[in-house]
N, C-alpha and C positions, 0 to 999 in steps of 0.2 A: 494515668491509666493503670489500675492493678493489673496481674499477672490472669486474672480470667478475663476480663477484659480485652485484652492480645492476642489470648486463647479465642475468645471468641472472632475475633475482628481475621485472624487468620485461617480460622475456620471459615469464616465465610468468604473472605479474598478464594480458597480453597475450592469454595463450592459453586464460586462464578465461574471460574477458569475452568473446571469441570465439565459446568453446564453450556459455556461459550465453545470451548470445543468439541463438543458432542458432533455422532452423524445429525441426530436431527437439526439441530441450531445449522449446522451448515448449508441443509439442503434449503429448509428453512429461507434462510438468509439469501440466498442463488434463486429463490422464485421473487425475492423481492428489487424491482427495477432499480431502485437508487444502486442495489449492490453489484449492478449489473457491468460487467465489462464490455466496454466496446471494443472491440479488435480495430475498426479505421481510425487514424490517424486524421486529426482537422487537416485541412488544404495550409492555417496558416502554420503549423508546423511544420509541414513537409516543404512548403516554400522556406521557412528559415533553414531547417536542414541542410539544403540545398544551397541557401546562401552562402552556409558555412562549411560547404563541401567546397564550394568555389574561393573562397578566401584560405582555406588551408592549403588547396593545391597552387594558390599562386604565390603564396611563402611558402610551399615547400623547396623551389631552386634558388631562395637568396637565404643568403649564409651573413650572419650577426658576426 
């Protein structure tokens, strides 16, 4: 690859990152549901959580 070449290619890496963090691209991005966060937690996560709250408190009084 020649030196404009790189010139180029980093100009454009340049002009994505730009364009990806912009207000608009953000807002953008937040009406589109795949990007959408869900704040609840699945039930089967909070049951393993749980399991593993129980397993940490019943070794926490035996000593190695």
């Amino acid at each position: 690859m020649s030196g404009n070449e790189n010139d180029d290619v980093n100009s454009l890496r340049q002009e994505i990152r730009k364009q990806f963090g912009s207000a608009a691209t953000t807002r953008f991005v937040r009406n589109i549901p795949a990007f959408r966060v869900d704040n609840a937690m699945p039930e089967r996560f909070t049951n393993l959580l749980a399991e593993l709250d129980r397993t940490e408190a019943g070794k926490s009084g035996h000593s190695d």
